[in-house]
C-alpha positions in Angstrom: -24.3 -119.0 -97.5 -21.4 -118.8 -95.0 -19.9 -121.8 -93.7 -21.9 -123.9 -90.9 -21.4 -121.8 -87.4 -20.8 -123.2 -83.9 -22.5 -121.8 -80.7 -18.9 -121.9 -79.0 -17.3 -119.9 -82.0 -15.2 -117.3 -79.7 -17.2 -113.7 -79.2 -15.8 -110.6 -80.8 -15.4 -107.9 -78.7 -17.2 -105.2 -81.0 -20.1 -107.8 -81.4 -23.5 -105.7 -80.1 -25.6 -106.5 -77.5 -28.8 -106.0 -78.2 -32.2 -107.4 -79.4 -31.9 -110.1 -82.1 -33.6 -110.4 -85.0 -36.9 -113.0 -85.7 -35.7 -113.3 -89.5 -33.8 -117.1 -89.8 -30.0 -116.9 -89.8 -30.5 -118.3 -93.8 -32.4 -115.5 -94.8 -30.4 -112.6 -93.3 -27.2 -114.2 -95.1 -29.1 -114.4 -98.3 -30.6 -111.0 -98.2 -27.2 -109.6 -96.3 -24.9 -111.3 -99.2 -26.6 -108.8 -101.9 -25.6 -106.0 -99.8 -22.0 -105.1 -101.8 -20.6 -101.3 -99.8 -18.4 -101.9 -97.1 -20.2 -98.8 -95.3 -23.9 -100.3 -95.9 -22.4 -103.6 -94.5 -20.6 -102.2 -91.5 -23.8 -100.4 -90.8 -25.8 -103.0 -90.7 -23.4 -105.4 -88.8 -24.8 -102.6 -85.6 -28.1 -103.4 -85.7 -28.4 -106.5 -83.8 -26.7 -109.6 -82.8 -27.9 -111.8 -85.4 -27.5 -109.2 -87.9 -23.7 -109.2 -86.7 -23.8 -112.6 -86.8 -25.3 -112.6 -90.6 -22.9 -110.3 -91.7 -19.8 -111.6 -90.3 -20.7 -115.4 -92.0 -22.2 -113.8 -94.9 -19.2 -111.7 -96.6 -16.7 -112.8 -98.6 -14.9 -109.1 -99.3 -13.0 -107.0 -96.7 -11.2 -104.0 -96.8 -8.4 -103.2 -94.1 -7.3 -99.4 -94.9 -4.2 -99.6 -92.1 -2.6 -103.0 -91.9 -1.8 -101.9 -88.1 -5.3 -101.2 -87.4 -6.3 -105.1 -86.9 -4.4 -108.0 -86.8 -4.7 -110.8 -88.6 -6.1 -112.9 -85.7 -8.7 -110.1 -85.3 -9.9 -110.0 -88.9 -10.1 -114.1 -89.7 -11.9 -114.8 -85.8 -14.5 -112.1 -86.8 -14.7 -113.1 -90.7 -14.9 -116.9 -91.5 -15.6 -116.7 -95.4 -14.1 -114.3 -96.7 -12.9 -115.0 -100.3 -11.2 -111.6 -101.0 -9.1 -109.4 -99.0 -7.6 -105.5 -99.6 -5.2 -104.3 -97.2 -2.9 -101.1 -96.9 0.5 -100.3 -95.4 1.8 -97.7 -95.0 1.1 -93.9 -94.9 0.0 -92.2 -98.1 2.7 -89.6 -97.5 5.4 -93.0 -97.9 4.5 -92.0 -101.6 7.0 -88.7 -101.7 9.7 -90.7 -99.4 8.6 -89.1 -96.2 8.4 -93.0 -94.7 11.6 -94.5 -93.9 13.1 -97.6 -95.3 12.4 -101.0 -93.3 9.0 -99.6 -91.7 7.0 -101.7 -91.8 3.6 -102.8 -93.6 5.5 -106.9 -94.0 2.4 -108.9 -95.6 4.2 -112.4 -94.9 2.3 -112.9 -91.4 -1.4 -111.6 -92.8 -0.7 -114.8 -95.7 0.4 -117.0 -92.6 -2.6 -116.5 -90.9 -4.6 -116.6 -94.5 -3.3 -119.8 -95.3 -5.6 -121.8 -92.0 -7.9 -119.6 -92.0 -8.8 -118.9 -95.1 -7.9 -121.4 -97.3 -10.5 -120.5 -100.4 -9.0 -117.1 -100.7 -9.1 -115.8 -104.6 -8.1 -111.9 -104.6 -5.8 -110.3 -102.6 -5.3 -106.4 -103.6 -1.9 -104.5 -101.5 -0.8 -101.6 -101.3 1.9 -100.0 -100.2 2.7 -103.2 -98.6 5.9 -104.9 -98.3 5.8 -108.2 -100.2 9.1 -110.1 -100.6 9.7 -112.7 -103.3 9.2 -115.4 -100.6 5.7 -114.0 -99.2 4.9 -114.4 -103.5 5.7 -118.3 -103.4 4.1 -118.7 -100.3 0.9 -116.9 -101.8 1.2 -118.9 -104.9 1.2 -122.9 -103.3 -1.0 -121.7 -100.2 -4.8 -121.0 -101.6 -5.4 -123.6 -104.9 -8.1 -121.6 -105.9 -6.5 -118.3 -106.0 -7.8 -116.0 -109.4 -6.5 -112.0 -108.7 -2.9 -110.4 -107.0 -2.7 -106.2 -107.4 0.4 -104.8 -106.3 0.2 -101.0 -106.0 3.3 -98.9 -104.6 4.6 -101.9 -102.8 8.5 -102.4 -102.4 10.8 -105.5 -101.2 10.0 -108.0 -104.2 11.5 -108.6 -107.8 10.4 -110.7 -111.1 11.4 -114.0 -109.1 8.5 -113.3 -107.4 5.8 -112.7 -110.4 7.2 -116.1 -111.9 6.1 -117.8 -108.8 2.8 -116.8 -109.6 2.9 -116.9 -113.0 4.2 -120.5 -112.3 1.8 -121.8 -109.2 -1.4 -120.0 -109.7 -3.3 -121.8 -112.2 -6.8 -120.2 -112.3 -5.1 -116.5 -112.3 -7.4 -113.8 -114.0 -5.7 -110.8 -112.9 -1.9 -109.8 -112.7 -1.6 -105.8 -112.0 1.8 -104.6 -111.3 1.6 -101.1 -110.6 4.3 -98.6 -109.5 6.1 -100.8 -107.1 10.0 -100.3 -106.0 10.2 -103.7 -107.8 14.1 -105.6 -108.6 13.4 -105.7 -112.1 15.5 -108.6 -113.0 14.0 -109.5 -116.4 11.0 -110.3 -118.7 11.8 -113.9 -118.6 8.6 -114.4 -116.3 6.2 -114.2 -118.4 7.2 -117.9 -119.6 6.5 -119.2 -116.7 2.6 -119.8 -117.4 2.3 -122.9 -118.1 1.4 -123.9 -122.1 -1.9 -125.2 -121.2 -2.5 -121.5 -118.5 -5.2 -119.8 -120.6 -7.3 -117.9 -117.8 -5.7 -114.2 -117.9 -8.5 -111.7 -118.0 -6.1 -109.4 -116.6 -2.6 -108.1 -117.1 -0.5 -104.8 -116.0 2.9 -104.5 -116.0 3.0 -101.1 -117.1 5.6 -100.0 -114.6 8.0 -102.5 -114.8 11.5 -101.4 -117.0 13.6 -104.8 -118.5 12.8 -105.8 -121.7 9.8 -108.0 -122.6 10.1 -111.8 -123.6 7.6 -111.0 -126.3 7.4 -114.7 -127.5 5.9 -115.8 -124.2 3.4 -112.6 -123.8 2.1 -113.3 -127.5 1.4 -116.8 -126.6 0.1 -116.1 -123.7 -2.6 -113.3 -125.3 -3.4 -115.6 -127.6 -4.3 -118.2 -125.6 -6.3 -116.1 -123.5 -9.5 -115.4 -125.5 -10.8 -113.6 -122.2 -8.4 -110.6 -122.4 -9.9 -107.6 -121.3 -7.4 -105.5 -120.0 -3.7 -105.4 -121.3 -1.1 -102.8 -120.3 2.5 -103.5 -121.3 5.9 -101.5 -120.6 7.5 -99.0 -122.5 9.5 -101.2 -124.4 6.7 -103.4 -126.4 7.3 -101.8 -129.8 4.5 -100.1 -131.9 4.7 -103.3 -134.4 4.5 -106.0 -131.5 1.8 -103.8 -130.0 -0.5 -104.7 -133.8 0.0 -107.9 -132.9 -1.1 -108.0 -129.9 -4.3 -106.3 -130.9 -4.7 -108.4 -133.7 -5.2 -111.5 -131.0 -7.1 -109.7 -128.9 -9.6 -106.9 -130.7 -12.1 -108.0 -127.7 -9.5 -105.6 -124.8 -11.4 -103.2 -123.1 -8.6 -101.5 -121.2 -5.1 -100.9 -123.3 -2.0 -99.3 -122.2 0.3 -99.6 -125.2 4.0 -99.3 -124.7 6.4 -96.5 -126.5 5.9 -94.8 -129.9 9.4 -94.3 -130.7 9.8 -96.2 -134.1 9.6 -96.0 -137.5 7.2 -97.3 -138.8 6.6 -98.4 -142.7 3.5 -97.2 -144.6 2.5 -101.3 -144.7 2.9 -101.1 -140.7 1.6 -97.8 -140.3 -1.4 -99.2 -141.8 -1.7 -102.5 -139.9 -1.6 -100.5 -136.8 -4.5 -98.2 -137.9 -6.6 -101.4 -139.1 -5.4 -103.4 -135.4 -6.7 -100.2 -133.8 -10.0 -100.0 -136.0 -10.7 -103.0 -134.4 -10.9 -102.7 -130.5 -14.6 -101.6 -131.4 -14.9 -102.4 -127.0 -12.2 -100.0 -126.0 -13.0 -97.4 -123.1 -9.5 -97.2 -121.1 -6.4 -95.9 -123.1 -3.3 -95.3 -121.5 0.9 -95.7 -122.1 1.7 -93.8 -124.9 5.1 -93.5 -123.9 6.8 -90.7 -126.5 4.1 -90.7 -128.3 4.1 -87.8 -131.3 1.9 -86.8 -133.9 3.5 -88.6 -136.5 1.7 -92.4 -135.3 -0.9 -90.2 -133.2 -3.5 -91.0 -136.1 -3.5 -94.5 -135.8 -6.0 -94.3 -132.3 -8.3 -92.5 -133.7 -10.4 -95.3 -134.8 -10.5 -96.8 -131.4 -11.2 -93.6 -130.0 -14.8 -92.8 -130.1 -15.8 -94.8 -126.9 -12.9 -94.0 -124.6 -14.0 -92.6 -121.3 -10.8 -92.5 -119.5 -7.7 -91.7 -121.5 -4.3 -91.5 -119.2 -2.0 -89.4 -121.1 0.2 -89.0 -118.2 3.6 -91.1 -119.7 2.8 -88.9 -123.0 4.7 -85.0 -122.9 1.8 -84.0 -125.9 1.5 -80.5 -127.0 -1.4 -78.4 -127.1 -2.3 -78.9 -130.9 -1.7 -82.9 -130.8 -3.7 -83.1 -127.7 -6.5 -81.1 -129.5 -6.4 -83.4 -132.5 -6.6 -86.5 -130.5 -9.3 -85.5 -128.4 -11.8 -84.1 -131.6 -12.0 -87.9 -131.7 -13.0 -88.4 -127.9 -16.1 -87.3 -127.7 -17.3 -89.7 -124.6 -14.2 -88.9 -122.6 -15.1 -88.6 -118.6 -11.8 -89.0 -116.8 -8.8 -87.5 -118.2 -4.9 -87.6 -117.1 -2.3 -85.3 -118.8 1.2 -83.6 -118.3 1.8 -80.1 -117.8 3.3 -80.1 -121.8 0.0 -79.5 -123.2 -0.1 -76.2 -121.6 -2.9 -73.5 -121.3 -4.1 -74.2 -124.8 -4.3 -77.4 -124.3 -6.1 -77.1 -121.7 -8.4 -75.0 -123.7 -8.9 -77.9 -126.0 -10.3 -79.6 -123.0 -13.1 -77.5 -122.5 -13.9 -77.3 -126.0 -13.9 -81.1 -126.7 -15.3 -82.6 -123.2 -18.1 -81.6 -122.0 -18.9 -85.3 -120.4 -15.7 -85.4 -118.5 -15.9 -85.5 -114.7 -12.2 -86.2 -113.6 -9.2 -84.5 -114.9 -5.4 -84.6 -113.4 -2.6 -82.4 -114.8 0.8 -83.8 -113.4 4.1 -81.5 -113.6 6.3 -82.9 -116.5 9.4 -81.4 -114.3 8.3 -80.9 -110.7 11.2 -80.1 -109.1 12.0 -77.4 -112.3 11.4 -73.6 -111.9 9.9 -72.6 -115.3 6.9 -71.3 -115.8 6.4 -70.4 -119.4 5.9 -74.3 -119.8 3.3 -75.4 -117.9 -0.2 -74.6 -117.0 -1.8 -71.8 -115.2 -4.6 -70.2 -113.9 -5.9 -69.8 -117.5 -6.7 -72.9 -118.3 -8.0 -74.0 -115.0 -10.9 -71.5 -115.8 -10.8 -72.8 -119.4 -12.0 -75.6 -118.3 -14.3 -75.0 -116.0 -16.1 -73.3 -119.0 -16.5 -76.4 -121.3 -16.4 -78.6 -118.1 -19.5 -78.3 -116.1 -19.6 -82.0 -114.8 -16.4 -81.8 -113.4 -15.9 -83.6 -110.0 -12.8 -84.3 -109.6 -9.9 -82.5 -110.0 -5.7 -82.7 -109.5 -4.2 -79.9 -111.1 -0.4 -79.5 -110.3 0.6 -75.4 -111.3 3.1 -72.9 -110.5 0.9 -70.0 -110.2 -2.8 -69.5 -109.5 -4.9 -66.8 -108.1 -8.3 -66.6 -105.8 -10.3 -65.2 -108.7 -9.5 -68.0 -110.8 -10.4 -70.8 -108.1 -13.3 -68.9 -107.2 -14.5 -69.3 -110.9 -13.2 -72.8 -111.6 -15.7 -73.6 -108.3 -19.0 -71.3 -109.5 -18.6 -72.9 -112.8 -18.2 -76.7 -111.5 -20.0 -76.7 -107.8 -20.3 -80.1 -107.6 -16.8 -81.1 -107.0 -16.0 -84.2 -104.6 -12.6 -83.9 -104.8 -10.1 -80.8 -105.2 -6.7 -81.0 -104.9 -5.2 -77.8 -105.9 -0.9 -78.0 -106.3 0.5 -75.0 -106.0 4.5 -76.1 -106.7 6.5 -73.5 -105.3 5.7 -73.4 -101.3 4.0 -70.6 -99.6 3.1 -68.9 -103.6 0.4 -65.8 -103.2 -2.4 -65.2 -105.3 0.6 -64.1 -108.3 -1.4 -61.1 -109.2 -2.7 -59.5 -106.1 -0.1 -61.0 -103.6 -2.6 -61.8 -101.2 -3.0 -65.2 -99.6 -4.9 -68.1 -101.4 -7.3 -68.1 -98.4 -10.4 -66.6 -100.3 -9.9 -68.8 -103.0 -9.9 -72.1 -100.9 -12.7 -70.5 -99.0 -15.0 -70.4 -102.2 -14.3 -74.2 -102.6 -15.4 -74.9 -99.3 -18.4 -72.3 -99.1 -19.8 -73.5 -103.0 -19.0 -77.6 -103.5 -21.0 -78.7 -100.1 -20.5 -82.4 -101.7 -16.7 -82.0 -101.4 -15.0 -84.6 -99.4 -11.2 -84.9 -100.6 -9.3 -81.4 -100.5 -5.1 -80.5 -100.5 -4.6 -77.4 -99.8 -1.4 -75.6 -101.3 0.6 -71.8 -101.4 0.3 -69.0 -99.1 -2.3 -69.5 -96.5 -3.3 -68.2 -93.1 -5.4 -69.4 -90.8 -8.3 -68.3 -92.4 -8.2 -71.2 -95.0 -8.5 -73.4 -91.9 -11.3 -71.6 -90.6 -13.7 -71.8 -93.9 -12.8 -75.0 -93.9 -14.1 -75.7 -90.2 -17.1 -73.6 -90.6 -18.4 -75.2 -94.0 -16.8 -78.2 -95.5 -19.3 -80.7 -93.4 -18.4 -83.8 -95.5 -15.0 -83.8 -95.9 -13.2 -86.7 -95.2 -9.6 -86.3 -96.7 -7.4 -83.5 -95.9 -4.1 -82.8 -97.0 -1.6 -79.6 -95.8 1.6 -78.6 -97.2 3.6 -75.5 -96.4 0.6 -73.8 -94.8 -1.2 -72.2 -91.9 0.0 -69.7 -89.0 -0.9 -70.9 -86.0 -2.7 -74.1 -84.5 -5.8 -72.1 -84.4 -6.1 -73.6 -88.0 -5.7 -77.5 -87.4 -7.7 -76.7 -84.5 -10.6 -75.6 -86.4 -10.4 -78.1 -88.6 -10.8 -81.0 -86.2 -13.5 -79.0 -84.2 -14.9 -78.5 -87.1 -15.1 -81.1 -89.8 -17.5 -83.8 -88.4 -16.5 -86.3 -91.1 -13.1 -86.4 -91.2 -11.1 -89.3 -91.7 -7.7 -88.6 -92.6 -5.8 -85.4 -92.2 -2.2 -85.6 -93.5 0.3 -82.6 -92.7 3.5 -81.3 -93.7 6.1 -78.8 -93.3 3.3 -76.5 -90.9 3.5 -74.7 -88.3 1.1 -76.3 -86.0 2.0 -77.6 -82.6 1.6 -79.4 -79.6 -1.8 -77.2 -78.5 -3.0 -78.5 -82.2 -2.5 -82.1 -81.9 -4.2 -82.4 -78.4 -7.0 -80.6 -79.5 -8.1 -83.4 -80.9 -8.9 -85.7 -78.3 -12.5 -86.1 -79.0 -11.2 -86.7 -82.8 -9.1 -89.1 -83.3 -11.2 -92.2 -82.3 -13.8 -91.5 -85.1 -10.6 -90.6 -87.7 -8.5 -93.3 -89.8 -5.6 -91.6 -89.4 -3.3 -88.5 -88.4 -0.2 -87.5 -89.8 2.0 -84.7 -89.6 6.1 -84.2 -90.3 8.2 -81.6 -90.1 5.8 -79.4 -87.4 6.5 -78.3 -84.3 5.1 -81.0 -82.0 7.1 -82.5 -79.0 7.9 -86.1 -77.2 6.4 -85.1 -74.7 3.1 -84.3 -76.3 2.6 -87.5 -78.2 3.5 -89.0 -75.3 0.2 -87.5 -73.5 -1.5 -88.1 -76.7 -1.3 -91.6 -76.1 -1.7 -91.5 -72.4 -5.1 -90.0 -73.0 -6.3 -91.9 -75.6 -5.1 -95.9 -75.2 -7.2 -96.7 -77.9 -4.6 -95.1 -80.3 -1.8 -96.2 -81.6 0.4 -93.4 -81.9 4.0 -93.9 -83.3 6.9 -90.9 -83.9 9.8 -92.0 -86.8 12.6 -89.9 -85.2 15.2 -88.7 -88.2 19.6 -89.2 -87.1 20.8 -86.4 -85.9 17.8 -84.3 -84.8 16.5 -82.8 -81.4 15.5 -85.5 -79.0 12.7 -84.3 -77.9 11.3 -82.9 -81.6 8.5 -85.2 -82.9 10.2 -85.3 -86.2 7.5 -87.5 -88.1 4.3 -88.2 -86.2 1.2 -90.9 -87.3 -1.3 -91.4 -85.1 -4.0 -93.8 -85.6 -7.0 -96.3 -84.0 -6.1 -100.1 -83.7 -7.5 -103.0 -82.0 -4.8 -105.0 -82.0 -2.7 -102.4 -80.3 0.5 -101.2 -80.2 2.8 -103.2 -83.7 5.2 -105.5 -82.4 7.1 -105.3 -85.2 8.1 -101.0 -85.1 12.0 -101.1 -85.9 14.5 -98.8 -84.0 13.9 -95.7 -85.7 10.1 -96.0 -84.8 9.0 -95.1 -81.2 5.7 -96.5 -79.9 3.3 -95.1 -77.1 
C-alpha cells in the first residue's frame, strides 16, 4: 500500500482525464503492486484517472533511461513511494570516448531531491552517471535503510567513496562496481565494514586495479553467510581465491581473479575440492590469464553454469573446447577473438542450449587477421546453435552468404550486432556490399529488435531495414550508408524505434528533419561526425519544443558544422547545467 494521499497533492501534467474507475483506490494498489514490467505499468497508468492514481502511489521501482529526460522534481511529485530508483547519463556512444569530458549526467542533485522525498530509498542502480566521492557520503548518511548501489560505466569517484558506503550503509546487500573511470586509490576499503556488518549478498569489484586487503575481504565473506555473488579483481591469487570458496560453497555467481601462479600439487588439489563444492554455481567469470595448466580445477563446478564470461581469458581453441565438454547447460556465452574459428566450432558442437554469445576483439585496433574469427565460425555456430538469440560478434571479415546462413539457421534472433572492424569492409569474397546480408536478417528474424549495422553498405541496407524490421527498437550505424535516403527510410519506416545512434555517415540535414513525426515517440537520437548543420538543429528544435536537442561542438572545427548531435524528449526541458562546449536549442 502506498503512503496515505491528499486531495490537494499537486496534479501531474501527463495525468489522464478520463473516466475513473469503480474498483476502491486499496484494491487497485493491491492488484497494481503485483504488476512488476515498467511497460505493463506505464500502460496501465493510461487507462484512467484512478488507475494513474493507483499506479503512481502503488510503485516502488522506476526506471529513468536519460537523466535529462525528467527532473528530479518531476519524477518524486509524480512518484511518492518509490523504494528503488535506476537512472542513466549519458549517451551510450560516451562508451568509445565520443562524449566529452565534464558533460554532464552529475547525480548529486537527483540524491538532494531523494533525500526529502524519498527518504526510505534502498537501491539505486547508475549508469554512466557522474558520481563524486561526496555524492557517495551523502548517499551513504541520507536514506538509513539503504540495501543496493550499482555503478556501471560511471566516472568522477575513487575508493574514498566505496569506504563511505562500506562505512555508513549498514543493511548493504549489494556492492557492484563495474567498469567505472574510478581513482583507484587502494584496497584498504574493504575494512571499512564494520566487524559486526554481516549483510553482503552482493559484491563486484571486478574492475577495480590496486591490490586487495585480503584480510578484511576474508572476514568479511565469512561473516556473510548470504554470499551469493562474489567477483574479485585480478589480483586475488588462485590460493586466496580456495579460501574464499571454502567460506562460501553456497556463491551462485563467481568471478575469480588471475591464474598466473604456481600452484603446488597440495594447492592444486584444494582448489579442485573448493571448486567441487560450489554445487549452486551458474555464473562464472574473471579468469584473468587463465591457461590449461589450472583450467581443470573448474570443471567440477562446471556442470550447471549457464553464463560463463570468458572475456578477461585470451583461451585457445583446444582449452576452450576442453572446458566447455564440461558445460553442458551453458546459455549465454562471452569470449575473445583468441579462440578463433575452431573454437568457435567447439561452440556449436558443445552448446546446443545457448541463446547468447559475444566474441570481443583481443586487439581491436590491430590489423591481423589470421588471429581472430571469421565468417567460418559464425556459420559454425549457427549449426550447433539453433536457440541462438542474441548475438555480438566483433570480426574482420564476413560475407552476405555467411550472414544469410547464420540467420536461416537461427531465425529467431532479438538482437544482432554484427562488427565488422575495418570501416567500409565488402563481402571479402565477392566485393559486393554487405547489403544482402543485413537484408536477410531483417527479412528472416521478424522478432529482432536490437541491430548494428557494420562494413560496406548502401542505402539499400537502410531500405530492408524500413521495409521489414517492424519491431526494432535499437539501431546502431557506423561508417555506412550513401545518402539520407537511408536514415530516411529508417525513421519512415521502423514504427518502433527507440534509439538510433549514428556515426561517421553520410547523412545530412534532409535526414535529420525527416523525422519530425519521429522523434517524440523515440528515446533518443544521435549522430557525430555527419554532415548535419547549425542551422538545421536549430529548426529541429524550433519545430519540435518538446525536444531537447543539444550539439557538443569539437575546438577548432567549422562553426556552423554540427559536430556531435543528441537529440532527445524531456519534460523538464532544456538542462541547466550544459557546460560551454554544449549548445542547447
Amino acid at each position: 500500500m502506498g503512503s496515505k494521499r491528499s486531495k490537494s497533492d499537486s496534479p501531474d501534467p501527463d495525468e489522464p482525464n478520463r473516466v475513473g474507475s469503480d474498483f476502491p483506490d486499496e484494491v487497485l494498489e493491491q492488484v497494481l503492486g503485483m504488476v512488476k514490467s515498467r511497460k505493463d505499468r506505464s500502460s496501465v497508468s493510461l487507462v484512467c484517472k484512478d488507475w494513474y492514481d493507483a499506479e503512481r502511489w502503488s510503485r516502488r521501482q522506476v526506471f529513468i533511461g536519460n537523466c535529462y529526460s525528467a527532473s528530479p522534481e518531476i519524477v518524486t511529485r509524480r512518484f511518492r513511494s518509490i523504494r528503488s530508483v535506476t537512472l542513466k547519463g549519458k549517451p551510450r556512444f560516451s562508451d568509445f570516448n565520443l562524449v566529452p569530458p565534464n558533460w554532464g549526467s552529475d547525480v548529486q542533485p537527483w540524491l538532494e531531491v531523494f533525500a526529502s522525498e524519498y527518504p526510505l530509498l534502498e537501491e539505486l542502480r547508475l549508469k554512466r552517471m557522474t558520481v563524486t566521492d561526496e555524492s557517495l557520503e551523502f548517499l551513504a548518511v541520507s536514506f538509513p535503510g539503504f540495501k543496493a548501489l550499482s555503478l556501471l560505466s560511471c566516472d568522477g569517484f575513487s575508493t574514498d567513496g566505496l569506504a563511505a558506503i562500506a562505512t555508513h550503509c549498514k543493511n548493504l546487500t549489494e556492492l557492484d562496481i563495474q567498469e567505472n573511470a574510478i581513482d583507484d586509490r587502494s584496497g584498504g576499503w574493504l575494512s571499512c565494514f564494520p566487524e559486526t556488518f554481516t549483510s553482503l549478498e552482493i559484491l563486484n569489484f571486478a574492475s577495480l586495479n590496486s591490490d586487495v586487503n585480503f584480510d578484511a575481504l576474508e572476514k568479511l565473506v565469512r561473516r556473510c553467510k548470504s554470499f551469493k555473488v562474489l567477483k574479485v579483481n585480478k589480483n586475488v591469487t588462485l590460493e586466496q581465491l580456495q579460501r574464499l570458496l571454502t567460506h562460501a560453497p553456497q556463491l551462485l555467481e563467481l568471478g575469480t581473479g588471475s591464474f598466473m601462479q604456481e600452484l603446488t600439487a597440495c594447492q592444486n588439489s584444494q582448489l579442485e575440492r573448493a571448486f567441487s563444492n560450489c554445487n549452486n554455481l551458474h555464473t562464472l567469470s574473471g579468469l584473468w590469464e587463465a591457461t590449461a595448466l589450472y583450467l581443470p580445477a573448474l570443471y567440477p563446478a562446471c556442470t550447471n553454469l549457464t553464463f560463463l564470461n570468458l572475456s578477461y581469458s585470451a583461451l585457445q581453441s583446444w582449452e576452450l573446447a576442453k572446458l566447455l565438454a564440461h558445460c553442458p547447460r551453458i546459455r549465454r556465452l562471452w569470449v575473445l577473438d583468441t579462440v578463433e574459428d575452431k573454437g568457435l566450432e567447439a561452440v556449436g558442437s558443445n552448446c546446443p542450449l545457448i541463446e547468447e554469445l559475444r566474441v570481443f576483439p583481443s586487439d581491436p585496433y590491430g590489423d591481423d587477421i589470421i588471429h581472430g574469427v571469421t565468417e567460418s565460425g559464425f556459420v559454425a555456430v549457427s549449426y550447433g546453435c539453433r536457440r541462438l538469440r542474441y548475438v555480438l560478434y566483433f570480426c574482420r571479415q564476413m560475407t552476405n552468404a555467411a550472414v544469410a546462413t547464420v540467420v536461416k539457421n537461427c531465425p529467431d534472433f532479438t538482437h544482432f550486432r554484427l562488427c565488422i572492424m575495418n570501416p567500409g569492409q565488402p563481402d571479402h569474397i565477392s566485393n559486393e556490399p554487405m547489403d544482402e546480408g543485413f537484408g536477410a536478417v531483417v527479412k528472416t528474424c521478424t522478432k529482432l529488435q536490437r541491430l548494428a549495422v557494420s562494413g560496406l553498405l548502401t542505402d539499400r541496407t537502410f531500405e530492408y531495414i524500413g521495409e521489414y524490421a517492424k519491431n526494432l527498437e535499437t539501431l546502431s550505424v557506423a561508417f555506412a550508408g550513401k545518402s539520407d535516403w537511408g536514415m530516411q527510410c529508417v525513421l519512415n519506416g521502423c514504427p518502433k524505434l527507440k534509439k538510433l545512434e549514428i556515426r561517421d555517415c553520410p547523412f545530412g540535414n534532409a535526414a535529420l528533419l525527416s523525422g519530425f513525426e519521429k522523434y517524440e515517440s523515440m528515446r533518443s537520437l544521435w549522430m557525430s561526425a555527419c554532415n548535419v548543420t547549425m542551422n538545421a538543429c536549430r529548426l529541429l528544435a524550433s519545430e519540435m519544443p518538446r525536444l531537447n536537442v543539444e550539439v557538443m561542438k569539437d575546438d577548432g572545427n567549422d562553426d556552423d558544422q554540427a559536430d556531435k548531435v543528441y537529440v532527445y524528449r524531456s519534460v523538464a526541458g532544456s538542462r541547466r547545467d550544459a557546460p560551454p562546449f554544449v549548445l542547447t536549442f
